[in-house]
C-alpha positions as CSV (number, residue, x, y, z in Angstrom):
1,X,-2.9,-26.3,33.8
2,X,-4.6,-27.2,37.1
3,X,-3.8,-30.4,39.2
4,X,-4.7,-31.5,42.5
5,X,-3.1,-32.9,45.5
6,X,-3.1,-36.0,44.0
7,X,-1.8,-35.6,40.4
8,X,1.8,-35.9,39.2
9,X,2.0,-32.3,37.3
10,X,2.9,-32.7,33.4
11,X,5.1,-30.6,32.0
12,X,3.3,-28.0,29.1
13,X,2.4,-29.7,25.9
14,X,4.0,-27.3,23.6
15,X,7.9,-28.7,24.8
16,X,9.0,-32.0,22.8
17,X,9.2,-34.9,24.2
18,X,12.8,-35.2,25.2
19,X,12.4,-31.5,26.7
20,X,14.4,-32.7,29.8
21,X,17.4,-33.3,27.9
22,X,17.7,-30.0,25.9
23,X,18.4,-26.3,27.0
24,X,15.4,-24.3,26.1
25,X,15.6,-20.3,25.5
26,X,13.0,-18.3,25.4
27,X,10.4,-15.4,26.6
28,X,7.8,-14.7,29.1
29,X,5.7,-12.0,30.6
30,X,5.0,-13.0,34.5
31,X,3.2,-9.3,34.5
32,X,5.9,-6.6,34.8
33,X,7.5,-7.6,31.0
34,X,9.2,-9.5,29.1
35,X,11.9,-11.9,30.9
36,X,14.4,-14.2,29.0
37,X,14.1,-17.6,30.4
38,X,15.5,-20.8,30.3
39,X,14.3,-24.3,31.0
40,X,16.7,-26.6,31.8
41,X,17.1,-29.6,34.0
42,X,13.8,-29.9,34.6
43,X,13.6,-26.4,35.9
44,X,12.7,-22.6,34.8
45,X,14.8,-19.7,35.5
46,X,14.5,-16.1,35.1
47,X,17.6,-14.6,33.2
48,X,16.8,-11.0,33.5
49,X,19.3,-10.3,35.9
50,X,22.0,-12.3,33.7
51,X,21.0,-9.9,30.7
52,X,17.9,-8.1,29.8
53,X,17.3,-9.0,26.4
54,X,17.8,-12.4,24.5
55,X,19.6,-10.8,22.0
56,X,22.0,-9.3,24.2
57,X,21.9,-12.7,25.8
58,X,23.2,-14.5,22.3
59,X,25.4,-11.9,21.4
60,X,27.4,-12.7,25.1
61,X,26.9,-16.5,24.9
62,X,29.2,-19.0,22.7
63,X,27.2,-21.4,20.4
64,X,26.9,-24.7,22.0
65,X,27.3,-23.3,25.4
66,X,24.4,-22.5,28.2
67,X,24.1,-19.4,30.0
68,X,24.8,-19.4,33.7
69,X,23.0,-17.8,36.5
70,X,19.7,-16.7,36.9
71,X,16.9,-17.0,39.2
72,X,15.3,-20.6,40.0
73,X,11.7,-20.1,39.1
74,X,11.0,-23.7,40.2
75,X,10.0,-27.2,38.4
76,X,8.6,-26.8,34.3
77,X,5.6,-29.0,35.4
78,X,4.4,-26.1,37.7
79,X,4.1,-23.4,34.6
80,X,1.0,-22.7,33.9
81,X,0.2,-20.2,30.5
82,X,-3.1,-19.4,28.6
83,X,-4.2,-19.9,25.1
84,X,-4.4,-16.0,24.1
85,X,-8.5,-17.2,23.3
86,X,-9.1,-19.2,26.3
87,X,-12.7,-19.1,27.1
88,X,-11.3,-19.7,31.1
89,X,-8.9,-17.2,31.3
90,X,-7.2,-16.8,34.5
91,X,-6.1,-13.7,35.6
92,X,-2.3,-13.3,36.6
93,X,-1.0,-16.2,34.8
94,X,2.2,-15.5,32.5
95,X,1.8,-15.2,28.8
96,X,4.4,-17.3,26.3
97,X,6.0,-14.7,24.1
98,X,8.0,-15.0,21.0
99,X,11.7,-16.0,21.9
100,X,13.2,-13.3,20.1
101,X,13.1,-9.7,20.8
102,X,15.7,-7.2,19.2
103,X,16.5,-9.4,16.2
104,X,15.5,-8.7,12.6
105,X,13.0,-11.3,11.1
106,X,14.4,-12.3,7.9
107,X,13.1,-15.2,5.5
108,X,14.0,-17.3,2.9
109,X,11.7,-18.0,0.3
110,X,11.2,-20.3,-2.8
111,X,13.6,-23.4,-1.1
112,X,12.2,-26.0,-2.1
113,X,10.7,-27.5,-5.3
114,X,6.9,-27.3,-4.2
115,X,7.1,-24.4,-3.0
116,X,9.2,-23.0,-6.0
117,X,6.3,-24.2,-8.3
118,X,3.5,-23.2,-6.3
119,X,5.2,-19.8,-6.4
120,X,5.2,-19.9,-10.4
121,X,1.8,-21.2,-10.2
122,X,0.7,-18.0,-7.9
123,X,2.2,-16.0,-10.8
124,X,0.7,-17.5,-13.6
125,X,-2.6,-17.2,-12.2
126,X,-2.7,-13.9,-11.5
127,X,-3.8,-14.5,-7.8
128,X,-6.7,-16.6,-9.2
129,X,-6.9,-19.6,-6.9
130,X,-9.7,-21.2,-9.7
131,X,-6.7,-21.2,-12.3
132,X,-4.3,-23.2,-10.0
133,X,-5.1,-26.8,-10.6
134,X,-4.8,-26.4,-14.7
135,X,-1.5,-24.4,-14.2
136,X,-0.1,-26.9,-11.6
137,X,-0.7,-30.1,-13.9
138,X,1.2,-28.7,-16.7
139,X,4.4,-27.5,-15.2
140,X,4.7,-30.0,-12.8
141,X,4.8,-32.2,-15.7
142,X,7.4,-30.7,-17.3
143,X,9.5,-28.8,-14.2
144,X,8.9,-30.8,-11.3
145,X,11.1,-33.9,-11.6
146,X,13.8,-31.4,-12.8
147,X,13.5,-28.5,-10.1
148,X,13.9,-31.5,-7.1
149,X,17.1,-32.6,-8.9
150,X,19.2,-30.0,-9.2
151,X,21.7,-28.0,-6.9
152,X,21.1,-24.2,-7.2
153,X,23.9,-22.3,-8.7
154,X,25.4,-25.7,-10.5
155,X,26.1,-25.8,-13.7
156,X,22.6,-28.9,-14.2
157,X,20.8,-25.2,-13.1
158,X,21.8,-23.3,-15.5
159,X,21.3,-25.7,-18.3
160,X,17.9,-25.8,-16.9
161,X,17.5,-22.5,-17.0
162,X,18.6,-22.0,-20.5
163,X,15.7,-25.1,-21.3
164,X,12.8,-23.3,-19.5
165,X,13.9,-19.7,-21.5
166,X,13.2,-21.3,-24.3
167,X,9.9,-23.2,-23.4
168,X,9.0,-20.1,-22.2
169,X,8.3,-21.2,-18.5
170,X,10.8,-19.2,-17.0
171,X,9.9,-17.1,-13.8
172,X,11.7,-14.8,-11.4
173,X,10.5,-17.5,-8.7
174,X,12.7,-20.0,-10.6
175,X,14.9,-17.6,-11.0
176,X,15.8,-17.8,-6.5
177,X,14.9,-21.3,-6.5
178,X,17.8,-22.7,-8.7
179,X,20.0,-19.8,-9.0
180,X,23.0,-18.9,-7.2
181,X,21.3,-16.6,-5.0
182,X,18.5,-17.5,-2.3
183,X,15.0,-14.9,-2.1
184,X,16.1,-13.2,1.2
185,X,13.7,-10.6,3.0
186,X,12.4,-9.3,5.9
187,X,9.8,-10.7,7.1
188,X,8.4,-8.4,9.6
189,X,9.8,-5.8,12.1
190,X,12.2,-6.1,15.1
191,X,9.3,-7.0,17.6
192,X,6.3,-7.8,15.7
193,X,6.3,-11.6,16.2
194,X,3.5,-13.5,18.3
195,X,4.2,-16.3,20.3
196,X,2.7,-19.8,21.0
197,X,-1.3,-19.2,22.3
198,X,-1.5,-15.9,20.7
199,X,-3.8,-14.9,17.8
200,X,-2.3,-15.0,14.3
201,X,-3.2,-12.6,12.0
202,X,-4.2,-13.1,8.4
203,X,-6.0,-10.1,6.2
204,X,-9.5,-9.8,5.7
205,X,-9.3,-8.7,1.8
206,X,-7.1,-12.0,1.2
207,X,-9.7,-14.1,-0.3
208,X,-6.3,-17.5,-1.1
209,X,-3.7,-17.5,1.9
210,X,-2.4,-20.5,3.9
211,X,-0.5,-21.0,6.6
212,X,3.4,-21.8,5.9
213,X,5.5,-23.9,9.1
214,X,9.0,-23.6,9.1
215,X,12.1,-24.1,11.2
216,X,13.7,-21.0,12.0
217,X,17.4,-20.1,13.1
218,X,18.1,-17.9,15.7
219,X,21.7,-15.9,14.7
220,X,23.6,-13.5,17.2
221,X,25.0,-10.2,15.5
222,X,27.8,-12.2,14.0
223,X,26.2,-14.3,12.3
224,X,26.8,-17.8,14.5
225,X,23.7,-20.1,14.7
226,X,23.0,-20.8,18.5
227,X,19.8,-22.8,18.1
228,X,16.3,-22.8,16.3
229,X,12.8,-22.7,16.6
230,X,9.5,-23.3,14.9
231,X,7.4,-20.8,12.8
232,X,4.4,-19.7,10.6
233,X,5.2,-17.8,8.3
234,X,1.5,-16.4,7.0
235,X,1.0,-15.8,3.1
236,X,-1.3,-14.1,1.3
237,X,-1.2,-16.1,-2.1
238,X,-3.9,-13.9,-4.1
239,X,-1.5,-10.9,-3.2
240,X,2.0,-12.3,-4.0
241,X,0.5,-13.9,-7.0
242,X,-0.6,-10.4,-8.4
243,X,2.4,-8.8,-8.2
244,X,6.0,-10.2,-6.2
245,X,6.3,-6.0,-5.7
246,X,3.2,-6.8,-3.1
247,X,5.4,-8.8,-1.0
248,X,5.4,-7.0,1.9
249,X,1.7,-7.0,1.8
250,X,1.0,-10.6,1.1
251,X,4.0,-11.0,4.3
252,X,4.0,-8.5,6.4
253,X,0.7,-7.7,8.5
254,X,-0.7,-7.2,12.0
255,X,0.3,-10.6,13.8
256,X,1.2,-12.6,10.7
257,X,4.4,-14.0,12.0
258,X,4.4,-16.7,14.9
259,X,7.7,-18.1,16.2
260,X,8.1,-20.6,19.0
261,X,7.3,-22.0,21.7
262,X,11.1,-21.6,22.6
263,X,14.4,-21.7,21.1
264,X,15.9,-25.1,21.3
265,X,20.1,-24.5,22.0
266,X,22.6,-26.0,20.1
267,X,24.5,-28.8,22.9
268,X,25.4,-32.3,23.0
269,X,21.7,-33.4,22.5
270,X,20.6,-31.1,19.7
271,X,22.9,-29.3,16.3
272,X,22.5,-27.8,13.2
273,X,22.5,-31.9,12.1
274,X,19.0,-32.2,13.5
275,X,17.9,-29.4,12.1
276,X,18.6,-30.4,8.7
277,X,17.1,-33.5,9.1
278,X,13.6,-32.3,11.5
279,X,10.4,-33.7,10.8
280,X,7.4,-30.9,10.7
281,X,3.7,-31.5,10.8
282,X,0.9,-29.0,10.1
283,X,-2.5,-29.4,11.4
284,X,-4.7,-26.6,10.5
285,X,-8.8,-27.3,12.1
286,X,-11.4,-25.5,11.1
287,X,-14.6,-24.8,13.0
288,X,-16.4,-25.8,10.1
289,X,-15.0,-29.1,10.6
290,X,-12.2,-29.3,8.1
291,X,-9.0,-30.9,8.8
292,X,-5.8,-30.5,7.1
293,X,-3.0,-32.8,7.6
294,X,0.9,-32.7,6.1
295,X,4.6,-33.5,7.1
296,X,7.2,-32.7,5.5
297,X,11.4,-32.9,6.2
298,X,14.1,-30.6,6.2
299,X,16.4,-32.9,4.3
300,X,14.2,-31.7,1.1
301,X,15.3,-28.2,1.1
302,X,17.6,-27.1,-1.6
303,X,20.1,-24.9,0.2
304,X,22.0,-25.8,3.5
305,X,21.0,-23.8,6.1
306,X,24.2,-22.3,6.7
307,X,24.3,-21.1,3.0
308,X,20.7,-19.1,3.5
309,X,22.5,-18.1,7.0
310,X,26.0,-17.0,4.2
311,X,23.2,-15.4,2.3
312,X,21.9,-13.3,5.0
313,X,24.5,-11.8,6.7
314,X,28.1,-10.6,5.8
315,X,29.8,-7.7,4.4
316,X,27.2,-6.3,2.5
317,X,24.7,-6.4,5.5
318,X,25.1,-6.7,9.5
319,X,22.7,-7.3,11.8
320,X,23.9,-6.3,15.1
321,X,21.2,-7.6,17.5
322,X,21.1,-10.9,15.6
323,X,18.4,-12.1,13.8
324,X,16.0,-15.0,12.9
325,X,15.4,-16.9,9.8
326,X,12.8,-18.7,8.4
327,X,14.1,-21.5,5.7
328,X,11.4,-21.7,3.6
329,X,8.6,-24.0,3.8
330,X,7.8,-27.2,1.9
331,X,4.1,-26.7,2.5
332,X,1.7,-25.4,0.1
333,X,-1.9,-26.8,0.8
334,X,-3.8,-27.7,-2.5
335,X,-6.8,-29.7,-1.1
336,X,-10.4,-28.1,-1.6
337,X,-11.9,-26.7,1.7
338,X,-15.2,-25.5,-0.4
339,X,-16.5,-25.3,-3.8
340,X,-14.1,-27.5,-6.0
341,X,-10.7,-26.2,-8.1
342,X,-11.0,-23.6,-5.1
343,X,-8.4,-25.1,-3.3
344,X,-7.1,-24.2,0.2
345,X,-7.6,-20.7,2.1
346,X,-7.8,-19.7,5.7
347,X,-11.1,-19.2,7.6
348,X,-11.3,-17.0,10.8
349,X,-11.2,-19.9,13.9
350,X,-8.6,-21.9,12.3
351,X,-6.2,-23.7,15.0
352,X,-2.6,-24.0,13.3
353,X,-0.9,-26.2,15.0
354,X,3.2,-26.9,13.8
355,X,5.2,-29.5,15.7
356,X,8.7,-31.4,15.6
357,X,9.6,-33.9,17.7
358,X,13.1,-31.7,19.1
359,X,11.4,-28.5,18.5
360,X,7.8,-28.9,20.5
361,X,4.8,-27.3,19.9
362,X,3.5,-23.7,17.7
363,X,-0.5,-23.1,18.6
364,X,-2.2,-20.4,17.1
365,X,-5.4,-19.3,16.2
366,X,-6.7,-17.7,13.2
367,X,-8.6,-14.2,13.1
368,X,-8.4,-11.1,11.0
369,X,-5.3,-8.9,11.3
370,X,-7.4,-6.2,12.1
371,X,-9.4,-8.0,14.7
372,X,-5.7,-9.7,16.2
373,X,-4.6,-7.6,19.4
374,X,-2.8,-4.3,17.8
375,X,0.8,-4.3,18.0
376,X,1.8,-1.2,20.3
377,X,4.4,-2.5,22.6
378,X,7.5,-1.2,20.3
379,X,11.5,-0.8,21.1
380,X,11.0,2.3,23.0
381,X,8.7,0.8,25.0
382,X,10.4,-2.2,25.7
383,X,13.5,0.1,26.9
384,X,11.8,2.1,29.1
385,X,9.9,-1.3,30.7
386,X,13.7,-2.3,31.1
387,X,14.9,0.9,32.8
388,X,12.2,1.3,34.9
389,X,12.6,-2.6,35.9
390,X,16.4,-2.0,37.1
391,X,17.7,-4.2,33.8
392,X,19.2,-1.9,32.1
């Protein structure tokens, strides 16, 4: 962003509207690494010097309060960052990373009734996108109504269950989305997360995929919820819908997982409250001039967020340097980009863009995991960037 001597600055697009009222966490690389900032009061500061890492950062701080300290970088409406595919690149202008570093990137899947039956659906077809719309009609006919109205775990969900066994529609995606016990995994690796303006990386052999934007929690090592932040998390439907063993194919791939722009911190103007009810919108644009279009609400999902939060972390498993979570997504694009009956699928130039009005703004841009920048900046690289920075 470039202004002249006679232009009031405006603040970067991806922060929501009422960023001056809300404590903003997250990363940025000015050239030597990655720095925690924060953005608050109008202003940016550095937080390296207050602790190196935002995990470490979480793991000191008490939800619901701000860090203190750190290095006045000036007003928000002077930061200037690229898109990662900016035909104008300018050299020596800082990059927006993801706002997490040492957490584990865990997700919840199957959480609410769309995307429970578009899961079934996936399985039923065998990965066939051409089989979905036959499929679809029928068990949302008979499942749909039911699945919305139900608490998992109840006892309405396991007479449902019992109905389905015998109609022979049951599915080990049904099984997560009304059961007592949520679909938790790991998404990708401590790290491996791209931020807002970076390529996003979907698999060249996936021939049915589609973006999926989320809200994500950001959780220090015990567990407490400090704030959250938007997400895509990518999927490969052909390869899920083949086999749920191919999870970690369909999910986990060279720049398939986008979080961002910043973490929005719990405080008197934002709580766990507004995340349950936030708005998302999608808007995926094509270079071949299609347009997709969707909202959808938090209040939907069928777990509370601190049950998938329960769920996640406990005495069976600890995370020590926190971890985010995705909730699940209530997206799952049916329209026909091509031929029809095809349904929905990712080209290479696609702009995803996911927004919420307390949240901001997540831009990325489609390419080929194999054509994305390679992931090679790992956790012993990122301590010896510290040590030889003076942070740690």
């Amino acid at each position: 962003m470039q202004t002249t001597a006679t232009e009031t600055p405006a603040p970067p697009a991806f922060l929501p509207d009422d960023w001056r009222q809300g404590a903003f966490l997250g990363r940025m690389d000015f050239g030597d690494g990655p720095t925690p900032v924060l953005i608050h009061d109008g202003r940016l500061f550095d937080l390296s010097a207050v602790a190196p890492t935002i995990s470490d950062l979480l793991n000191q701080l008490t939800p619901g309060t701000l860090p203190e300290g750190g290095r006045d970088l000036g007003p928000v409406e002077a930061v200037s960052v690229d898109l990662q595919w900016a035909a104008d690149k300018r050299d020596g202008l800082p990059r927006l990373l993801s706002p997490i570093d040492l957490h584990c990137i865990k997700a919840a899947g199957v959480t609410f009734a769309v995307s429970a039956l578009e899961r079934v659906i996936e399985e039923r077809a065998r990965g066939d996108a051409a089989k979905a719309n036959e499929i679809r009609a029928t068990l949302s006919e008979r499942i749909g109504t039911d699945l919305r109205a139900v608490k998992p775990g109840s006892e309405q969900a396991a007479l449902l269950k019992q109905a389905l066994m015998a109609d022979g529609l049951w599915s080990q995606y049904l099984e997560v989305a009304i059961g007592p016990d949520a679909e938790i995994f790991t998404k990708g690796p401590t790290l491996s997360a791209v931020g807002w303006g970076a390529y996003i990386g979907v698999r060249s052999d996936s021939a049915w995929n589609n973006p999926e934007p989320e809200v994500a929690l950001v959780c220090d090592g015990r567990g407490r919820v400090h704030g959250a932040t938007l997400g895509n998390d990518v999927n490969l439907r052909d390869f899920e819908g083949r086999s749920a063993l191919l999870l970690s194919k369909a999910k986990d791939n060279n720049a398939s997982t986008a979080l961002g722009p910043f973490i929005r911190l719990f405080d008197a103007t934002f709580s766990l409250d507004d995340v349950r009810n936030a708005e998302v919108g999608l808007t995926v644009t094509g270079e071949d001039g299609f347009v997709l279009n969707g909202r959808s609400n938090m209040a939907l999902i069928s777990r509370d967020p601190l049950d998938l939060v329960g769920q996640t972390i406990g005495k069976h498993h600890q995370y020590p340097d926190g971890f985010a979570l995705f909730m699940g997504t209530l997206f799952a694009p049916i329209e026909d980009r091509d031929a029809p009956g095809q349904g929905f699928t990712h080209k290479k130039g696609d702009i995803v863009t996911i927004t919420s009005p307390r949240l901001g703004t997540l831009t990325n841009k489609v390419v080929g995991c194999d054509e994305a920048p390679a992931w090679n900046f790992g956790l012993s690289d990122l301590m010896r960037n510290l040590a030889r920075r003076g942070l740690i």
